[in-house]
C-alpha positions in Angstrom: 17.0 -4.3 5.4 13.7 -3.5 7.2 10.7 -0.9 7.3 11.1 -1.6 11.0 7.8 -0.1 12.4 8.5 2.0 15.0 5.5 4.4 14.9 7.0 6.8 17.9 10.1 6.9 16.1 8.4 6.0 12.8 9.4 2.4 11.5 6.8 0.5 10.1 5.8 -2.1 12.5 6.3 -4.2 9.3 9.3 -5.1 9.9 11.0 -4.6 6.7 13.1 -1.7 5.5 15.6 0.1 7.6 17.8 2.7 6.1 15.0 5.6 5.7 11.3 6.2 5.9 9.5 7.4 2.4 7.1 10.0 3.9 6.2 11.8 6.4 7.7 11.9 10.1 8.8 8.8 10.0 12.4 7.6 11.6 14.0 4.7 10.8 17.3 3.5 12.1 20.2 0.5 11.7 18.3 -3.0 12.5 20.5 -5.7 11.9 17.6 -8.4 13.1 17.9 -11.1 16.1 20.8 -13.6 16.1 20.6 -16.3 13.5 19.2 -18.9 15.1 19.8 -23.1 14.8 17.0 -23.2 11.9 15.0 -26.4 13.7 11.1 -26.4 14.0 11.8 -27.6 17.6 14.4 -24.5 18.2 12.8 -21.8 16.9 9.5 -22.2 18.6 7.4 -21.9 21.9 3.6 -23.4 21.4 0.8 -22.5 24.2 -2.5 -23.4 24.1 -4.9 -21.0 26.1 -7.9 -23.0 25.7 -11.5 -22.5 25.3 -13.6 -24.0 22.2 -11.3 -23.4 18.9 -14.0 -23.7 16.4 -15.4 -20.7 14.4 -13.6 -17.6 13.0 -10.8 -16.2 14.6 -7.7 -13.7 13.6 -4.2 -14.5 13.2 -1.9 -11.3 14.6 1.7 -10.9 14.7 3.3 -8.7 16.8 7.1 -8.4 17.8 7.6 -7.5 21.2 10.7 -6.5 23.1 12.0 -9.6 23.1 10.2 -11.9 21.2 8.0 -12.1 18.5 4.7 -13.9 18.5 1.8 -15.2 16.5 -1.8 -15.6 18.0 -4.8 -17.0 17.3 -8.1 -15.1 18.7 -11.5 -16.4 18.6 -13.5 -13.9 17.1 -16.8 -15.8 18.3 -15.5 -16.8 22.0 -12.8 -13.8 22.7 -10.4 -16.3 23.6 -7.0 -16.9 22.5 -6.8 -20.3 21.0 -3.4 -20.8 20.9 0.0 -19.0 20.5 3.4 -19.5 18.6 6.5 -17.4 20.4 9.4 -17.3 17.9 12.4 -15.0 18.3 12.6 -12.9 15.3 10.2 -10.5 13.6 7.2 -12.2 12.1 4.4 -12.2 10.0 1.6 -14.3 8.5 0.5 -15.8 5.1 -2.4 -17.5 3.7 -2.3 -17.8 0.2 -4.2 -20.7 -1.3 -5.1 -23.3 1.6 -1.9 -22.9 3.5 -0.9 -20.6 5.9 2.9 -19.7 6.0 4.8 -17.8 9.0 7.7 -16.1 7.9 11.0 -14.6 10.2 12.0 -12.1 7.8 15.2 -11.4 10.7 15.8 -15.0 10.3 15.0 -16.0 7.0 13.0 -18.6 7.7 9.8 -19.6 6.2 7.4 -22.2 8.2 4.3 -24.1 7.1 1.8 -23.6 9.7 -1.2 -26.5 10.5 -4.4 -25.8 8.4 -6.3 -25.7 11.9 -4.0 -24.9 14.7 -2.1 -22.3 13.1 0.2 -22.0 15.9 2.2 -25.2 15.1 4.7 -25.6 12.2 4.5 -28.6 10.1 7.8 -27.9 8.3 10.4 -25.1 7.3 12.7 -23.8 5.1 15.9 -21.5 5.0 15.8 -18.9 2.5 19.0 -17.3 3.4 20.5 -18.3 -0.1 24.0 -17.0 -0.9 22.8 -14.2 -3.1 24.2 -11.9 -0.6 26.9 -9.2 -1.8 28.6 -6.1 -0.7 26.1 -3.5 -1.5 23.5 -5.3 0.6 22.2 -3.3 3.3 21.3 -5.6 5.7 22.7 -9.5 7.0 19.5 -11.4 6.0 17.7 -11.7 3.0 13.9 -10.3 4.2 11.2 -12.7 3.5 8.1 -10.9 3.1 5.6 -12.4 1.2 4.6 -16.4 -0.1 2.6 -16.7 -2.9 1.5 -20.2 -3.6 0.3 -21.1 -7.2 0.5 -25.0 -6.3 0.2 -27.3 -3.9 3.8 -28.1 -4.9 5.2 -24.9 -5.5 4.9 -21.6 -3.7 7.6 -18.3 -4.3 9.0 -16.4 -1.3 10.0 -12.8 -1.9 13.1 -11.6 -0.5 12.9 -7.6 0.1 16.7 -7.1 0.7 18.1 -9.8 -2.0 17.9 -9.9 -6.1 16.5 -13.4 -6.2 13.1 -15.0 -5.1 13.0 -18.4 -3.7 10.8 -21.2 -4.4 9.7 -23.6 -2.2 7.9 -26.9 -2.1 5.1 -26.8 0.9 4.5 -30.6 0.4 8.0 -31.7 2.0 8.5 -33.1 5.6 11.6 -30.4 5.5 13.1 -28.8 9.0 15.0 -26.2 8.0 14.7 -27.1 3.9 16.8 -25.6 0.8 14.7 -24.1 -1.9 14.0 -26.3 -5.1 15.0 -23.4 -7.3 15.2 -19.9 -7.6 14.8 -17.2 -9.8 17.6 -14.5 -10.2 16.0 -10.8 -11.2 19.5 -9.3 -10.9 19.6 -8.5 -14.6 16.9 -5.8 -13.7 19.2 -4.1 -11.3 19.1 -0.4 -12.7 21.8 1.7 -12.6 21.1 4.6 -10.0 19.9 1.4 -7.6 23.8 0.5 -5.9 21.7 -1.2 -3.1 22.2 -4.5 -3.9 18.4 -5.1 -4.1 15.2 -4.5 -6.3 13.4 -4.1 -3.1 10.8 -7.3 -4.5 8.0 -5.6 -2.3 5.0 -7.7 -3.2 3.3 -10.3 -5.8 0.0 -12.1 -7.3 -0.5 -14.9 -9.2 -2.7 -14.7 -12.1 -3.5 -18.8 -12.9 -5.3 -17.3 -16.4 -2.0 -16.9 -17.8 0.3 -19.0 -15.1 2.2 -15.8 -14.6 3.3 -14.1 -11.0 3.4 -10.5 -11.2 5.5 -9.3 -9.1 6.3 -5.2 -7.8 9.9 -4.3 -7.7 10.6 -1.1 -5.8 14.0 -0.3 -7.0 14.6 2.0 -4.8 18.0 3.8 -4.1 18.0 3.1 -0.4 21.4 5.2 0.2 19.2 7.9 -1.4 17.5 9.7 2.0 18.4 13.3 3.8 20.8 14.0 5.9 19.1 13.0 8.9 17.8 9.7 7.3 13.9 10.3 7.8 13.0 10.3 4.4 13.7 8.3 1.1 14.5 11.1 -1.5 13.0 10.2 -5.1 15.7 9.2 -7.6 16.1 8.6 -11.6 15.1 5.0 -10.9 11.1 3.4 -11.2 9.3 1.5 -9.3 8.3 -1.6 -12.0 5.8 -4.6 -12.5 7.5 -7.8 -14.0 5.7 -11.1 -14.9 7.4 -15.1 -14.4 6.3 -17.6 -16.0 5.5 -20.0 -13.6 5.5 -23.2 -15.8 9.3 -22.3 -16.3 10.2 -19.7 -13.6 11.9 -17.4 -16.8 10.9 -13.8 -16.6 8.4 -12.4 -19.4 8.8 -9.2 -21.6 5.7 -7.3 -20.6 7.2 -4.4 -23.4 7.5 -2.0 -21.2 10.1 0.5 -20.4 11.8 -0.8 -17.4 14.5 -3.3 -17.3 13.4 -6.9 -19.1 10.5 -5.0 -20.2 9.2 -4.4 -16.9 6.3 -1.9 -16.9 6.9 1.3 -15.4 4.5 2.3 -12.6 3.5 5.2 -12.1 3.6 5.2 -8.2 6.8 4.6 -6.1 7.9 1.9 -3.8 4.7 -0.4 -3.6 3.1 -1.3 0.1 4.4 -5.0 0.6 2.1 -7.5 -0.2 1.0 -9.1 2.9 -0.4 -5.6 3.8 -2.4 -5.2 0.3 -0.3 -3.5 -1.9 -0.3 -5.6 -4.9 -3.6 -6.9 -5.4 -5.1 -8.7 -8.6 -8.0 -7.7 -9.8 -9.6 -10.5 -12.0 -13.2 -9.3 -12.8 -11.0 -5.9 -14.4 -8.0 -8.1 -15.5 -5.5 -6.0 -13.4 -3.0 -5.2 -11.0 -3.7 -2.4 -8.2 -0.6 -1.3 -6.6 -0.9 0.9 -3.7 3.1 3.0 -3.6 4.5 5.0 -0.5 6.2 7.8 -2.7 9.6 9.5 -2.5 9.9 13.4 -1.3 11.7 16.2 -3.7 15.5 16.5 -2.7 16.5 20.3 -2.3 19.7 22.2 -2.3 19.8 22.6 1.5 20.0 18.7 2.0 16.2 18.9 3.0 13.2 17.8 1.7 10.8 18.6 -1.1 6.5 17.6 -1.9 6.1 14.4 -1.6 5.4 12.4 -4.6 4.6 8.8 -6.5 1.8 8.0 -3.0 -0.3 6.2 -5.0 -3.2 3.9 -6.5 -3.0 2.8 -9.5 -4.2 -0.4 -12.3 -2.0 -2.1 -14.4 -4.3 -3.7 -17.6 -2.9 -7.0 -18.1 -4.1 -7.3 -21.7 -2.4 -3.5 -22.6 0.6 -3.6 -19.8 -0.5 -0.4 -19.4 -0.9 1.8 -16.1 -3.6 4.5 -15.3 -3.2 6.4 -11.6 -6.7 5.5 -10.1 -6.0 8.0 -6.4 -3.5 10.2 -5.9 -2.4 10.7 -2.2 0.5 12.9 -1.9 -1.0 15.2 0.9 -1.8 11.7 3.3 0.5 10.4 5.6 2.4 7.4 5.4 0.4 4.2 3.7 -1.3 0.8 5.7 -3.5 -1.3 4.8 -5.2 -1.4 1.3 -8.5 -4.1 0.8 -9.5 -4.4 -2.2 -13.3 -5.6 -2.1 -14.8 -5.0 -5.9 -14.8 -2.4 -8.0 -17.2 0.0 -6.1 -15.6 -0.6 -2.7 -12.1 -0.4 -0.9 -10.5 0.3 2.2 -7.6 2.4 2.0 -5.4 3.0 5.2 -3.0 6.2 6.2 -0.8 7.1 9.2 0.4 5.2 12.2 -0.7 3.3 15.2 -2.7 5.2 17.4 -2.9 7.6 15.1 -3.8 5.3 11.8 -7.5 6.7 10.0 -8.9 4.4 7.3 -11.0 5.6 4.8 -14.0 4.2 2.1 -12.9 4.6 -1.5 -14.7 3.6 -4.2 -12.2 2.8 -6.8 -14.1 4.3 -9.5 -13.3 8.0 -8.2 -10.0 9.7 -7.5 -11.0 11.2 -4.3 -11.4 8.9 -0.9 -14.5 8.7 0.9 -15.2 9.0 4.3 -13.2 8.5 6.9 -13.8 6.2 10.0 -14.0 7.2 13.8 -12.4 3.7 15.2 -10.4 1.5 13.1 -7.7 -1.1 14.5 -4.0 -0.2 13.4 -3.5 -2.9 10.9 -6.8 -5.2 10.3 -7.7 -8.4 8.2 -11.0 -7.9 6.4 -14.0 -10.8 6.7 -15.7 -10.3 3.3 -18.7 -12.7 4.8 -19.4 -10.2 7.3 -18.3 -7.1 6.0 -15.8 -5.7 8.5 -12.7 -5.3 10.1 -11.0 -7.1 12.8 -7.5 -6.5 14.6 -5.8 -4.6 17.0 -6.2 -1.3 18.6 -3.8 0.8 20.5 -5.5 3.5 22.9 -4.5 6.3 24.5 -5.1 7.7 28.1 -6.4 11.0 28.9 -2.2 12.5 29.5 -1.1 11.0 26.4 0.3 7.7 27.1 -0.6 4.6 25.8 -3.5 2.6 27.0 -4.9 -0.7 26.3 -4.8 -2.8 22.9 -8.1 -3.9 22.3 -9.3 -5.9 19.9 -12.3 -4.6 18.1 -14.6 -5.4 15.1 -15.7 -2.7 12.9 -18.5 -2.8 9.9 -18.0 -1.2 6.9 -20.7 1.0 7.7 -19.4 2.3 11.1 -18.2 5.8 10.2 -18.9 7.2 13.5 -17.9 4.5 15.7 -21.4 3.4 16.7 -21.2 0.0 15.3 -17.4 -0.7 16.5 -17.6 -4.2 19.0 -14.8 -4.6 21.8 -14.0 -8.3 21.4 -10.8 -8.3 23.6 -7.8 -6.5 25.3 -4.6 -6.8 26.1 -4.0 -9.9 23.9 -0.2 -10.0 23.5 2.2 -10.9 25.7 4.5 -8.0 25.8 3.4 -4.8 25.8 5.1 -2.4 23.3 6.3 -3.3 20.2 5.2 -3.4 16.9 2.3 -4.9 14.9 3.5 -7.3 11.4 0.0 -8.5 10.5 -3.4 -9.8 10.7 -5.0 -12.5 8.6 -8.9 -13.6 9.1 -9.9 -17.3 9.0 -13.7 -17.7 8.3 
């Protein structure tokens, strides 16, 4: 399924669920993704090459147009776009390690990208698998995250499946099978008839060669009558742990199923947008949760619940709720910078407000004037960089610009116009952004 972004109508711009929105106005409705494709490097992709001098930093968006996805490369230093990659289904970007991954969650296809020209594919792999079963909501798998933990071994999580791939990014492969897999459907809880755990987002820990990994488990029949909201259920969200020197899950001792341990949020953010983040000076996991809303008798909704920070101490496997967020709207992107600084993003494009949070206090800090919708974060400099959606003076939508913005810029004063108009479709919906120094 997919948290299709549609933030008029309220999907995600993620791409991911579709079945019901956890929060506030949002609408989600049926997407059963693009055509399946011939799976060939070749097939699937349309390279361009704008020009202009591709050395020094640039961004890596996604953005899925009307009829075709695409990823770009922007020079952060020239304002040019140093190359593009146009691919028919939904996309989004991963660096993890020293590799770069594109993945088509609609197709289920996960591409190695060049370490320098990240808009050409080195190799692929098909991660439909055959794990697919009658409860499934949707026709493809949903690949939303790769977490690399060797050169030769890297796991892809699979929203809308029970199983996480594993892949080898050192093969010459077009259109490769995984070399293994790991099956989580033993953690399949019993008011969860989905056919999913919803495997939302995961970090590698190399201290004790374990991948913790978020599992939603969420009930995604469970939503109101007019399918806006996801209604919270008798199932928990969980963190589980794999060992990754033998792919077999590990008994954390916890409550959930396998001895997962139960979080105290709901539904983590995916992981590509921040919402499972390892902290390793604190020796934990932050997981930033959506929440579920209160079902009532009428077949409406209730107070919104389980929107959520929160730590998970490796050494105790236990959890402690570090910002509760109930009364905010729907969550974005969450950076994680040290332990007296985070960014913490709610709402949609245009209307998306990032605030400061230090992660030591339960309440957020302030709020910034001008951020862009969804933004990668350049520790070096100490800002943000992505897209912008604007609006004109009746209400409509203006021009996407592409703007820097220091951590410092509360009011707007320090916010840099680096670019407009970048993709090539207007509309759409934003996947990601990813920053290479």
């Amino acid at each position: 399924m997919s948290f299709v972004n549609a933030r008029a109508t309220c999907a995600l711009g993620f791409g991911l669920l579709t079945a019901s929105c956890t929060g506030d106005d949002i609408t989600l409705g049926p997407d059963s993704g693009p055509p399946k494709a011939d799976a060939t490097t070749q097939d699937q992709f349309v390279y361009t090459n704008d020009g202009g001098d591709a050395t020094g930093p640039r961004i890596l968006i996604t953005h899925d147009g009307p009829s075709a996805a695409e990823l770009l490369a922007f020079n952060v230093a020239t304002a040019q776009i140093n190359g593009r990659l146009v691919t028919p289904g939904f996309a989004y970007v991963e660096q993890t390690r020293n590799d770069f991954f594109l993945l088509e969650t609609g197709q289920d296809l996960v591409y190695l990208l060049d370490p320098v020209s990240q808009w050409n594919a080195k190799a692929s792999w098909s991660v439909a698998l055959d794990d697919v079963n009658d409860a499934s909501l949707e026709p493809y798998a949903d690949p939303v995250q790769v977490v690399e933990v060797a050169p030769n071994k890297a796991y892809v999580l699979r929203f809308d499946r029970d199983t996480i791939a594993i892949i080898d990014p050192t093969q010459s492969a077009d259109a490769g099978a995984p070399t293994g897999t790991v099956d989580l459907s033993a953690l399949q809880q019993a008011a969860d008839p989905d056919g999913s755990e919803e495997i939302s987002g995961a970090v590698f820990d190399a201290t004790r060669n374990r991948l913790y990994v978020a599992l939603g488990n969420i009930n995604l029949y469970d939503v109101d009558p007019q399918g806006y909201f996801q209604l919270c259920s008798t199932t928990v969200s969980t963190l589980i742990a794999i060992d990754t020197t033998t792919d077999m899950l590990v008994n954390l001792g916890g409550a959930g199923p396998g001895g997962g341990v139960v979080l105290n949020g709901f539904g983590p953010q995916f992981g590509i947008l921040g919402g499972v983040v390892l902290d390793a000076v604190g020796d934990r996991v932050l997981v930033f949760s959506f929440g579920c809303n209160a079902p009532t008798t009428d077949g409406g909704v209730g107070a919104m619940s389980g929107r959520l920070i929160e730590a998970v101490d490796l050494g105790a496997n236990t959890t402690q709720t570090l910002l509760a967020a109930n009364d905010q709207s729907y969550p974005g992107n969450f950076v994680y910078i040290d332990g007296a600084h985070a960014l913490v993003q709610f709402g949609f494009a245009p209307y998306a407000t990032t605030y400061q949070w230090i992660p030591t206090q339960t309440t957020l800090g302030e709020a910034y004037q001008t951020t862009p919708d969804l933004f990668a974060f350049d520790y070096a400099g100490a800002r943000m960089l992505g897209p912008q959606s604007t609006l004109t003076g009746d209400g409509g939508l203006g021009p996407t610009n592409v703007i820097s913005v220091p951590v410092g810029a509360y009011d707007g004063g320090g916010v840099t116009l680096l670019g407009q108009n970048p993709f090539l479709q207007p509309g759409g919906y934003l996947g990601n952004v990813v920053y290479v120094p």
